[in-house]
C-alpha positions as CSV (number, residue, x, y, z in Angstrom):
1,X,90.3,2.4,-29.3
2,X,91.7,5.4,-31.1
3,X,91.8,8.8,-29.2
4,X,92.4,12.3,-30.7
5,X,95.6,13.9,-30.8
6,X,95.8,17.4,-29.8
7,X,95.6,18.1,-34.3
8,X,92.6,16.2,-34.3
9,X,90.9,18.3,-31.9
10,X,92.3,21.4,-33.2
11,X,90.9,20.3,-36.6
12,X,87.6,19.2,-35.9
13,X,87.0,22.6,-33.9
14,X,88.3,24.3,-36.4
15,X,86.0,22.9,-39.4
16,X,83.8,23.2,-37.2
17,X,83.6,26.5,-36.3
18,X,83.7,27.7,-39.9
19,X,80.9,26.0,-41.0
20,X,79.2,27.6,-38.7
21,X,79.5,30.7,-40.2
22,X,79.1,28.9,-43.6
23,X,75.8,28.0,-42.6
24,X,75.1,31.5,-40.9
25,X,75.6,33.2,-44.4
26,X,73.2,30.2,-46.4
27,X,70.8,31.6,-43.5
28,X,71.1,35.0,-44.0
29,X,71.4,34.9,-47.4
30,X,74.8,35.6,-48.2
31,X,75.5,32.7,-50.2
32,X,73.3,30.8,-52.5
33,X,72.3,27.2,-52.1
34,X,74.5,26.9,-55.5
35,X,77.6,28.7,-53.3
36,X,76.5,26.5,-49.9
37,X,76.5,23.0,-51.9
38,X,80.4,22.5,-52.4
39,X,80.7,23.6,-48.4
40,X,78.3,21.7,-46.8
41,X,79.4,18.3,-48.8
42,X,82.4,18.9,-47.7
43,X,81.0,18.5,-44.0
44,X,78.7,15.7,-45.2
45,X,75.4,17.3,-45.5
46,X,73.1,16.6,-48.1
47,X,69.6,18.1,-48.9
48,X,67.6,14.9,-49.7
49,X,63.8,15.0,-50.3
50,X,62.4,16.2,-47.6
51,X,65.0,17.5,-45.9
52,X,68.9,18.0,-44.8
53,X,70.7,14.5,-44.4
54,X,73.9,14.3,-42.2
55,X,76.3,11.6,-42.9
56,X,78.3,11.3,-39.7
57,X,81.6,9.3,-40.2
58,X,82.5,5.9,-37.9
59,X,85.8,5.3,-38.9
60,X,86.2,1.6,-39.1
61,X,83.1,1.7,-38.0
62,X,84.3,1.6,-34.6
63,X,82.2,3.7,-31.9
64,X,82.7,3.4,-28.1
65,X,80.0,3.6,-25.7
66,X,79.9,7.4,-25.2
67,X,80.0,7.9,-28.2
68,X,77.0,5.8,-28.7
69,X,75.0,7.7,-26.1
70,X,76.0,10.9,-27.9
71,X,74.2,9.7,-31.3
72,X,71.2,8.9,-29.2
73,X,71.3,12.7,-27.8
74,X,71.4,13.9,-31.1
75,X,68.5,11.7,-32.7
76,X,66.3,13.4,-30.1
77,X,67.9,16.9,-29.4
78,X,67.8,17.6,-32.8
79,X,66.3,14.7,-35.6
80,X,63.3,12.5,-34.7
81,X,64.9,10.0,-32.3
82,X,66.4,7.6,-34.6
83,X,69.8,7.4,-36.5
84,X,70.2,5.4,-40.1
85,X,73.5,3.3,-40.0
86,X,74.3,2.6,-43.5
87,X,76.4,-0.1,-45.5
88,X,79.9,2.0,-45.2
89,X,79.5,1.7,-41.5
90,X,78.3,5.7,-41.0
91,X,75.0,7.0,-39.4
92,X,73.4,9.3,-41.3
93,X,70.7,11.3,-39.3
94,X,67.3,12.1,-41.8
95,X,65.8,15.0,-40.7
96,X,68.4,18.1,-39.3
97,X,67.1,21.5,-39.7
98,X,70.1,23.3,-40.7
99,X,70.3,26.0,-38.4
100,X,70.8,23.3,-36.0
101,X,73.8,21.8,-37.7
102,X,76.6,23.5,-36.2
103,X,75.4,22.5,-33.2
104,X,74.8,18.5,-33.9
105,X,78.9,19.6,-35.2
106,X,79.7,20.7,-32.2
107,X,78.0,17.9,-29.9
108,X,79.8,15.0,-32.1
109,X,83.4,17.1,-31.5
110,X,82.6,16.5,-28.0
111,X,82.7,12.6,-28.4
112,X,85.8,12.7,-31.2
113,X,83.7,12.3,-34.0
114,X,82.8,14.8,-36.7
115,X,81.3,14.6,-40.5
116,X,83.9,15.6,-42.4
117,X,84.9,13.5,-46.1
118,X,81.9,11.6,-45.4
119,X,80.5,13.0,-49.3
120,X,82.4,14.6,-51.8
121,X,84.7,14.1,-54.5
122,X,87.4,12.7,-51.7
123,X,88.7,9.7,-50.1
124,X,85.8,8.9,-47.8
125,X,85.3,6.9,-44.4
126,X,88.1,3.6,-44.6
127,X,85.7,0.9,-44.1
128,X,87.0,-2.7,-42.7
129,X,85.6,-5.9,-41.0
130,X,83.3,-5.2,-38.2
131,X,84.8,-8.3,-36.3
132,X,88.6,-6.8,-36.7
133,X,90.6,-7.5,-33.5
134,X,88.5,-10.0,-32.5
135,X,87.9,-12.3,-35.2
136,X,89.5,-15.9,-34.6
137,X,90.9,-15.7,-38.1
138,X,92.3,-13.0,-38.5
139,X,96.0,-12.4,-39.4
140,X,96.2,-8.8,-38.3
141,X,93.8,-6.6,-36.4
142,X,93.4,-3.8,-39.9
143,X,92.3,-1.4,-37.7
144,X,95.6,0.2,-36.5
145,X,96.0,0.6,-40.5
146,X,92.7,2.3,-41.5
147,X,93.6,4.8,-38.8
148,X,97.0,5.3,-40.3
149,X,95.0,5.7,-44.0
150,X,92.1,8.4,-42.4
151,X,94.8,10.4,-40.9
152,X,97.2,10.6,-44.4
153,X,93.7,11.3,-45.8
154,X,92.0,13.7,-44.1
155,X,92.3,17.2,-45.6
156,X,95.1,16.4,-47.7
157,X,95.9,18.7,-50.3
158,X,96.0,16.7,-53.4
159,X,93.3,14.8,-53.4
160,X,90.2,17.0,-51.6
161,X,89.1,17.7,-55.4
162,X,89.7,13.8,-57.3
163,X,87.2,13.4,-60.5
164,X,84.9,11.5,-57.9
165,X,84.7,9.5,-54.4
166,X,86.9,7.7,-53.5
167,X,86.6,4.4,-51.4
168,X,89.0,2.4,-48.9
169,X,88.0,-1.1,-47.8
170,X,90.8,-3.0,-45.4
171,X,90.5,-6.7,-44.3
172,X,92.3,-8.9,-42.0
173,X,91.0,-12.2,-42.3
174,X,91.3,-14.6,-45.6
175,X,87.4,-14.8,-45.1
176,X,86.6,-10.9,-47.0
177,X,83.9,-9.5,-44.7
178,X,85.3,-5.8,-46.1
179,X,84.3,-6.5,-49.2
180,X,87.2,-5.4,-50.4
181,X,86.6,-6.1,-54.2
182,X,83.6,-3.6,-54.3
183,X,86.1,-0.5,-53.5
184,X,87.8,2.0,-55.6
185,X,91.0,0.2,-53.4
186,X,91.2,-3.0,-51.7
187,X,93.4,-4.0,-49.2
188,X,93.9,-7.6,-47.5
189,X,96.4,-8.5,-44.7
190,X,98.8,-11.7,-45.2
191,X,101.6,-13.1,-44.4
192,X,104.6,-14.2,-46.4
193,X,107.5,-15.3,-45.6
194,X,107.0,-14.4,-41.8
195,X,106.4,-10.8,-43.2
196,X,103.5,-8.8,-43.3
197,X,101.9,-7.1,-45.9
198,X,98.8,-6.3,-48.2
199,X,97.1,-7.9,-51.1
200,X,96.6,-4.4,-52.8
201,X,93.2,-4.7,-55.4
202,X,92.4,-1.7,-57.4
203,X,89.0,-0.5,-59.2
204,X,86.4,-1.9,-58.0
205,X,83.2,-0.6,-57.6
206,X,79.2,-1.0,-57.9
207,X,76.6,1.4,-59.1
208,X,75.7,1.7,-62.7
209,X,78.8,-0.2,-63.9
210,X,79.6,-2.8,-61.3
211,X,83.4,-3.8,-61.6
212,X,85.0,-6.3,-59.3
213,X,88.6,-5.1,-58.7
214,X,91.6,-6.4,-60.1
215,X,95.1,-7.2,-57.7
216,X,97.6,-4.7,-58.5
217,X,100.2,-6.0,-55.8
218,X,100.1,-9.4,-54.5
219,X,102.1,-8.3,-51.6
220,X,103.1,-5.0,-50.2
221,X,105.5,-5.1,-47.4
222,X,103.7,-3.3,-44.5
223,X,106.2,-0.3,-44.7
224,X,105.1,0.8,-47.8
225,X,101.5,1.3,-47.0
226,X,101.1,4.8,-47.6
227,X,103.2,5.8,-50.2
228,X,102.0,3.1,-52.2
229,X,98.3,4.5,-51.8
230,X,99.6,7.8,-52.8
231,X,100.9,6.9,-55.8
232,X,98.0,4.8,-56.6
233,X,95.6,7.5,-55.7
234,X,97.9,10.1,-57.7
235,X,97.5,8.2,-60.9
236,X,94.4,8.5,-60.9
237,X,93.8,11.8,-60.3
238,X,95.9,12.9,-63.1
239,X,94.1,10.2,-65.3
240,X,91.0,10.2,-64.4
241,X,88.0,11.2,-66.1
242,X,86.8,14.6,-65.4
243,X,84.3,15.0,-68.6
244,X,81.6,13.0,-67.4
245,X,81.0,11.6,-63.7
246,X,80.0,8.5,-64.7
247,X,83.3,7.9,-66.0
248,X,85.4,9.3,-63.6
249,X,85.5,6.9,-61.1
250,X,89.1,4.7,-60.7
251,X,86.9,1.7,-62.1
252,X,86.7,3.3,-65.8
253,X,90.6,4.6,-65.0
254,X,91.8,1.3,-64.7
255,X,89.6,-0.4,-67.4
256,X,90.3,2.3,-70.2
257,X,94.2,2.0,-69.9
258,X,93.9,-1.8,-68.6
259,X,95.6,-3.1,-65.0
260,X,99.2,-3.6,-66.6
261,X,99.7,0.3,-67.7
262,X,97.7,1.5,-64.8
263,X,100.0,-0.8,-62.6
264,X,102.9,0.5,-64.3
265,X,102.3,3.9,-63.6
266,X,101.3,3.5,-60.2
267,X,105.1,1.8,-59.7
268,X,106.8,4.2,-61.5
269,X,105.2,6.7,-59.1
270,X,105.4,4.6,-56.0
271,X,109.6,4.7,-56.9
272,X,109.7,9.0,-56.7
273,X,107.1,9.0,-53.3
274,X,108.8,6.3,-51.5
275,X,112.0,8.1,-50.0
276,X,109.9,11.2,-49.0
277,X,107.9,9.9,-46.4
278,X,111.0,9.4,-44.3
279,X,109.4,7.0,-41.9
280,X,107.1,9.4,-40.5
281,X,104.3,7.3,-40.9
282,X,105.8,4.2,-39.4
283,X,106.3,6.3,-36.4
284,X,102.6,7.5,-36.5
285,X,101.6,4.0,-37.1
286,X,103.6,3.3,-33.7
287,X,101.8,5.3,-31.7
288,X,98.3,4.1,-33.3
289,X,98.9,0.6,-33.1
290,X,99.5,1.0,-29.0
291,X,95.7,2.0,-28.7
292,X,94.2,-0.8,-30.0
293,X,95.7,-3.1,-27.8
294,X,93.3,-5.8,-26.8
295,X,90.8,-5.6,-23.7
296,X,91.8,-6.9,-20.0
297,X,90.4,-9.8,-21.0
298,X,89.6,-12.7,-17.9
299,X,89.4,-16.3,-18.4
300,X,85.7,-17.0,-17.4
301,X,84.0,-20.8,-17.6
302,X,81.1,-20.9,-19.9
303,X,79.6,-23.2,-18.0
304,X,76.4,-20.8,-18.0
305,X,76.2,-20.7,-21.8
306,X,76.0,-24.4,-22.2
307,X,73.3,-24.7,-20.2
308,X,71.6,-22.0,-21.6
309,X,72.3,-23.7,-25.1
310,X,70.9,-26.9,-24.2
311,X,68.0,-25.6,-22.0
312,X,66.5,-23.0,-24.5
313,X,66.0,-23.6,-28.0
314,X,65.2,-19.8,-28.8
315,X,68.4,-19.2,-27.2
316,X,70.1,-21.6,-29.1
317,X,68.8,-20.3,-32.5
318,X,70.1,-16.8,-31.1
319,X,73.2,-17.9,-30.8
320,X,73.5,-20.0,-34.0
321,X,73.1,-17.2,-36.4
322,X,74.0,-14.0,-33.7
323,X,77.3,-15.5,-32.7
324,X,81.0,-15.6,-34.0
325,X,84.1,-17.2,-33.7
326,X,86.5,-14.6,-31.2
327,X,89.9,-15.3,-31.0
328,X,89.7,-16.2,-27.2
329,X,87.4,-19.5,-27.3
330,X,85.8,-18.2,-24.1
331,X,84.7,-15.2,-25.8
332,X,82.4,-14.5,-28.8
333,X,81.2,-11.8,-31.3
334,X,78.3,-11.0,-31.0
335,X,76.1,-9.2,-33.9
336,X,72.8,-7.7,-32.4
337,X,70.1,-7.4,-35.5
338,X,68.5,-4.4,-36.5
339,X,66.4,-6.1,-39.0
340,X,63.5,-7.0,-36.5
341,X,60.6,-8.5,-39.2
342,X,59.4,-5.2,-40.2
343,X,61.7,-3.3,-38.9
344,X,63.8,-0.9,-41.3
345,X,66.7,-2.0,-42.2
346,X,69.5,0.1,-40.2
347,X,67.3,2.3,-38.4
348,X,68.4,2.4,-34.5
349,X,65.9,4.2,-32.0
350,X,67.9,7.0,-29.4
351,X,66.4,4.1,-26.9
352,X,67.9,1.1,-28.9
353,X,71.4,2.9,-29.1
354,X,71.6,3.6,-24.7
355,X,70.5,0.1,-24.2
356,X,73.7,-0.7,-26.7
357,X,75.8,1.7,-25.1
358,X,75.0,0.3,-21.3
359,X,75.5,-3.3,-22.7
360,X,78.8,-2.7,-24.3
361,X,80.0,-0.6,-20.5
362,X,78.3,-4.1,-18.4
363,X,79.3,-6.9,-21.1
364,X,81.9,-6.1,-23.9
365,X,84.2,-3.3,-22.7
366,X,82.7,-0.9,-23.7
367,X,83.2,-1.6,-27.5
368,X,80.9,-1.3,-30.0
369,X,81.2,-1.7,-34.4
370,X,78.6,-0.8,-36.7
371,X,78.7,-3.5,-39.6
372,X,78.2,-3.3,-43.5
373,X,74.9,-5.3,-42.8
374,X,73.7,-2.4,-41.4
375,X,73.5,-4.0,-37.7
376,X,75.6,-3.6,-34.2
377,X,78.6,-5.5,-33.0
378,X,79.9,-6.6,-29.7
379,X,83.4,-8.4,-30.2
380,X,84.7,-9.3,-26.9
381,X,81.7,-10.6,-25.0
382,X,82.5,-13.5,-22.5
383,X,80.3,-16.8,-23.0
384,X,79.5,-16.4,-20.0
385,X,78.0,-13.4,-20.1
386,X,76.1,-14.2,-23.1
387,X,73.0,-15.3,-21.4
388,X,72.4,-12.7,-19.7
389,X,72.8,-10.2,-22.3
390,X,70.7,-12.4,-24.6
391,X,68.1,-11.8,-22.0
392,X,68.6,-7.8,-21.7
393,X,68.6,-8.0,-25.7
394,X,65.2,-10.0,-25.4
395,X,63.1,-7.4,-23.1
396,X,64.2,-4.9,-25.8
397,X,63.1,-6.5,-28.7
398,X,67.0,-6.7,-30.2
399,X,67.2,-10.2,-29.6
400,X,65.9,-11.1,-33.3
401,X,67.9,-14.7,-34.6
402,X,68.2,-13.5,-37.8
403,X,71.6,-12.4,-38.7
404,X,72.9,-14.4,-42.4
405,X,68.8,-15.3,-42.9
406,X,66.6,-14.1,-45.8
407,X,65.2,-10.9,-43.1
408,X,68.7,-9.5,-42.7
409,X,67.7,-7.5,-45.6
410,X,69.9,-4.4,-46.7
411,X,68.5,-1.9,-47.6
412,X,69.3,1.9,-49.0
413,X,67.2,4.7,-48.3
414,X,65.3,5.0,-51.3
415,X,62.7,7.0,-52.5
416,X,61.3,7.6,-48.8
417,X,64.4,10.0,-48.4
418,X,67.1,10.0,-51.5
419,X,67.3,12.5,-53.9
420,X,68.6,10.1,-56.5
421,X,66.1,6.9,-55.9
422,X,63.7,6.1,-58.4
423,X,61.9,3.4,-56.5
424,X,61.3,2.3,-52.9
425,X,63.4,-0.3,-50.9
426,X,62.9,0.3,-47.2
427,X,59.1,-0.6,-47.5
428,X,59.9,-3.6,-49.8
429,X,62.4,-5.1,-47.6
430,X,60.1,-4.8,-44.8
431,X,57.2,-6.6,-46.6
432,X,59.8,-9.1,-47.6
433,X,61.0,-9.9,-43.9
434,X,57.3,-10.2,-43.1
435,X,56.6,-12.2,-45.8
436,X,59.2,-14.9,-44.9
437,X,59.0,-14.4,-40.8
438,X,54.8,-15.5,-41.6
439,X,55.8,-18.7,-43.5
440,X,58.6,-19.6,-40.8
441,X,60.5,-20.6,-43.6
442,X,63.5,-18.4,-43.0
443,X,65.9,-20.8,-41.0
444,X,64.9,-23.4,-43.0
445,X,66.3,-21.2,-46.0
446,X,69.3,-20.8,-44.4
447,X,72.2,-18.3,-45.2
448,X,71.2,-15.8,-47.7
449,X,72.1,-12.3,-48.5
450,X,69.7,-10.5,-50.1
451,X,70.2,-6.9,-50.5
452,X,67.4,-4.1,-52.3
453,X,68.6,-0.7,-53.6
454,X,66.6,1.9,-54.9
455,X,68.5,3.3,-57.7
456,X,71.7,2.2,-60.0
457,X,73.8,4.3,-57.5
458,X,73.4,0.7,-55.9
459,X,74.1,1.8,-51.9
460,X,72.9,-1.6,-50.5
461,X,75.2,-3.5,-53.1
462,X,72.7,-5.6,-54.9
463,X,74.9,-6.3,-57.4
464,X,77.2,-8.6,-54.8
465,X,73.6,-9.8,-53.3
466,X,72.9,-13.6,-53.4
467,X,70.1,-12.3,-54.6
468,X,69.9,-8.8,-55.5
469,X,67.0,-6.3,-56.0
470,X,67.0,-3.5,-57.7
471,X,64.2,-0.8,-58.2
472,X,63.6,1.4,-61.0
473,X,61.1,3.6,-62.1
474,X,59.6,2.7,-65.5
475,X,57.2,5.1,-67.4
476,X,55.9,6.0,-63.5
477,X,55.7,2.8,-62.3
478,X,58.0,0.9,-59.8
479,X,60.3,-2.2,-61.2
480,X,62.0,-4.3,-59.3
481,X,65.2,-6.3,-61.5
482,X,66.2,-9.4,-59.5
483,X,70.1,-10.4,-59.9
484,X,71.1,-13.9,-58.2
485,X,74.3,-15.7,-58.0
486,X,76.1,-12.1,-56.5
487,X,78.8,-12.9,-53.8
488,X,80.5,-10.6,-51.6
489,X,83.2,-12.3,-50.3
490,X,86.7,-12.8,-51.6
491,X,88.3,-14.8,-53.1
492,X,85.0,-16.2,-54.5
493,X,83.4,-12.6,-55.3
494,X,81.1,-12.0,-58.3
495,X,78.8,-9.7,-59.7
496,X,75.1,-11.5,-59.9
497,X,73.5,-12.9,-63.1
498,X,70.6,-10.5,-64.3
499,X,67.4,-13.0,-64.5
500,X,65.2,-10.9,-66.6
501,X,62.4,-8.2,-66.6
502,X,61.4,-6.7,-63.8
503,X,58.6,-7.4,-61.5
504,X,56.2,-5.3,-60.0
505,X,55.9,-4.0,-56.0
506,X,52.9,-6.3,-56.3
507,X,54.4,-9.4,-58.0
508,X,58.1,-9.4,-56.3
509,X,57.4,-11.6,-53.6
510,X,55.5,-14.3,-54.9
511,X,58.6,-14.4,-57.0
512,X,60.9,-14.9,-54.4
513,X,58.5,-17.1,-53.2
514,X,58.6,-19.3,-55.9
515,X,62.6,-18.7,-56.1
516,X,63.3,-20.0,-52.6
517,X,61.1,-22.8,-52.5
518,X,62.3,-24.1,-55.9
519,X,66.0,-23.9,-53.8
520,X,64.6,-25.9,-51.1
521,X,63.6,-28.7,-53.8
522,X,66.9,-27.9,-55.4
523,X,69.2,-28.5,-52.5
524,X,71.1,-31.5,-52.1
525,X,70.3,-31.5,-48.7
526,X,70.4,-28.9,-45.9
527,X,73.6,-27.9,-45.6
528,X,74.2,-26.8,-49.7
529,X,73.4,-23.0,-49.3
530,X,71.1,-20.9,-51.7
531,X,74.9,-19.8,-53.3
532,X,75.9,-22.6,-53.8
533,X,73.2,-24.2,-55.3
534,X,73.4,-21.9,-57.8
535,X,76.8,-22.2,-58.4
536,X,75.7,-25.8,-59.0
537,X,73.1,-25.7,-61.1
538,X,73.2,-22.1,-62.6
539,X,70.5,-19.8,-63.4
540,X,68.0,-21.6,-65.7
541,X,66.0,-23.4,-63.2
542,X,65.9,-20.5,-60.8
543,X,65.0,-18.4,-63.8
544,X,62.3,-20.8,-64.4
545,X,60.8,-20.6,-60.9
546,X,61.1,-16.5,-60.9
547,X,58.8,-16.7,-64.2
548,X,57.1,-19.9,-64.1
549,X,58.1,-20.8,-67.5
550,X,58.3,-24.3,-66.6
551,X,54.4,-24.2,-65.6
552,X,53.5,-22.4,-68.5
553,X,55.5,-24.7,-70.4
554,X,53.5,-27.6,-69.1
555,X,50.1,-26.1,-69.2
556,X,51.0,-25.4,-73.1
């Protein structure tokens, strides 16, 4: 794992200490809320409904024990004993008073982590796969490379004021699990030629116009990483929309002057930045790539977990849908849920997170990764281990086999905390999970993403949902629009097919209801996924089954 340099310490402290006396003179008065706004996003705090919201940055959403144990200090010291991990692999505590903010700074210094670009009109926290250096198919751990990106980005000087956010996503596996498309840029690992390089995709992005990036650069030797970005990241802040921010983000760049001129551009630019980086970053990237070398790993015989397997069919279903491929065949990844039926989606108590901590120390080296699906990694653990961390999980209530299934909801904030929500999606997603867990119908369902946000801002990524929620506000009134068909993953990616109106809290899940038992009907047997029976079929007889127009058709 990454450690600070002797600038990133003097940085942190630094930004630290003067927000301190940033938020001293919002206390005393000295500056307005109007004055404070600009320097507190800067230091991700946001003033949500209720209350201050800090966004706390997990850079590739990798976290190490300690620093684990220090979120779970902070959720009691100085919030209400829970942390929110979101889908860009942050935590975002709900509840700070902000007098105590420099403090919760300070305690997060401690444990290399700080807040800083994690809101604002800047490049934000590089996201990548939650199963990078681990993952069995993975060309490259991207890691080393997203560290490389958050260092050129952090505080630099042209780009800490772009017409709006900015969003890196970097994968190292052919399988997308970055969803690269979905960001502002895109960037995939492969091989040519016994070379390696990127697949570099540009504006793409969700919210109220939900564009699926377009490749820019089918391959970009590795060496020219960062002044590639620059120059991608410099076009667009010269031609980027600064009259109205819902067309300033790279999406509406590129679509307005069209991938060819915005690619040209960007080349023409790439040729003048090239020669001044002088190979400064490819020594930077040097010294990166030597701390994320792999674990001590030690052969172990799994003997333990195939008895375990055989023995106990709740341990079995466990490890079906908890456990992935590692790259070591006597290892696995394991995902431990957060979506417990009826759980909140993300939400991780100050006990849950030290139980993670201690179980990463005993059973994964200490390694833990907070994923886009808003639950917890282990990537090294040894199958041998795994029973006996199943069974720690277990006494915990962690243990839930629901990881790819109709409960592993996402799910934004919504209108129980944001600002900008116009309709709830925690306590729908809950309902939902409790709905499905009561018919026992989930496993037989099978995969399915299913993802609810509360607004067009679109933070839970409904529009890439296989089936997507999204909840509006109509004269007063909550309205739930339901997308299907959406896929996250490249090279298959797609936005989902709008079904019709909306349905009420009230009528939403008999809807889905009806939707998921028409796919069990539907299905050629049980290995054709929800996805793909739509991809089969398409949206009329799913359409039919949201609205019963078949029924009413008949009863006519």
């Amino acid at each position: 794992m990454y450690r600070y340099s002797d600038w990133d310490e003097t940085f942190v402290r630094a930004r630290v200490a003067e927000f301190s006396d940033q938020v001293e003179r919002r206390l005393t008065g000295a500056l307005s809320e109007d004055e404070f706004r600009p320097l507190r996003l800067m230091n991700g705090l946001y003033l949500q409904l209720h209350a201050y919201m800090l966004r706390v940055a997990v850079p590739y959403g990798t976290l190490s024990a300690r620093q684990m144990r220090a979120l779970a200090e902070i959720s009691e010291k100085w919030d209400r004993g829970y942390g929110h991990f979101t889908t860009r692999q942050n935590i975002q505590f709900n509840w700070p008073k902000l007098e105590d903010v420099p403090a919760i700074l300070s305690a997060l210094a401690d444990v290399e982590m700080h807040a800083i670009q994690t809101s604002g009109n800047c490049i934000r926290n590089v996201t990548t796969d939650p199963f990078a250096g681990a993952a069995a198919d993975e060309v490259a751990d991207p890691r080393p490379y997203a560290e490389l990106i958050r260092q050129w980005s952090t505080d630099h000087p042209e780009f800490q004021f772009l017409p709006r956010k900015f969003k890196i996503a970097i994968t190292g596996s052919a399988e997308d699990r970055a969803v690269i498309r979905a960001h502002d840029i895109g960037l995939r690992l492969v091989e040519r030629d016994g070379a390696l390089g990127f697949e570099v995709i540009v504006g793409g992005g969700l919210g109220r116009t939900p564009i699926l990036g377009e490749v820019i650069r089918d391959f970009l030797p590795e060496a020219d990483l960062l002044p590639y970005l620059e120059a991608v990241v410099s076009v667009y802040n010269g031609l980027g929309r600064r009259d109205n921010k819902y067309k300033a983000r790279i999406k509406i760049t590129v679509q307005e002057n069209g991938i060819e001129a915005y690619r040209a551009a960007t080349e023409a630019r790439f040729a003048e930045l090239r020669p001044l980086f002088g190979g400064a970053d490819r020594a930077a990237l040097a010294e990166i790539a030597a701390q994320f070398a792999p674990p001590a790993f030690a052969a172990r015989d799994a003997g333990a977990f195939d008895a375990a397997y055989a023995a106990d069919p709740v341990f079995r279903a466990w490890a079906d849908t908890n456990l992935n491929p590692h790259i070591r065949a006597d290892h696995a990844i394991v995902t431990v849920s957060l979506k417990a039926h009826g759980q909140a989606p993300g939400d991780a108590s100050a006990v849950q997170m030290r139980l993670l901590a201690d179980l990463a120390e005993e059973f994964g080296h200490g390694e833990l990764r907070i994923s886009q699906y808003q639950n917890v990694v282990l990537p090294h653990v040894a199958r041998a281990d795994l029973p006996a961390l199943y069974a720690r999980l277990k006494a915990a209530g962690l243990a839930t086999a629901n990881v790819g299934l109709v409960s592993d909801i996402i799910a934004c904030p919504g209108l129980d905390f944001c600002a900008l929500a116009t309709a709830r999606s925690i306590p729908v997603a809950q309902a939902i999970a409790l709905h499905f867990d009561a018919l026992k119908l989930e496993h037989e369902i099978g995969e399915l993403e299913l993802k609810i946000s509360g607004c067009i801002n679109a933070c839970a990524h409904h529009h890439i949902g296989h089936i997507g929620i999204l909840g509006l506000d109509r004269a007063g009134v909550e309205n739930y629009q339901i997308t299907l068909g959406g896929d996250p993953v490249a090279p298959s990616a797609r936005l989902g097919d709008r079904m019709g109106p909306g349905f009420s809290a009230e009528d939403l899940i008999p809807a889905l209801e009806r939707l998921l038992l028409a796919y069990l009907d539907l299905r050629t047997d049980r290995s054709e996924r929800f996805i793909d029976t739509y991809r089969r079929l398409g949206a009329e007889p799913f359409r039919a089954a949201l609205y019963q127009t078949e029924a009413k058709a008949n009863a006519a």
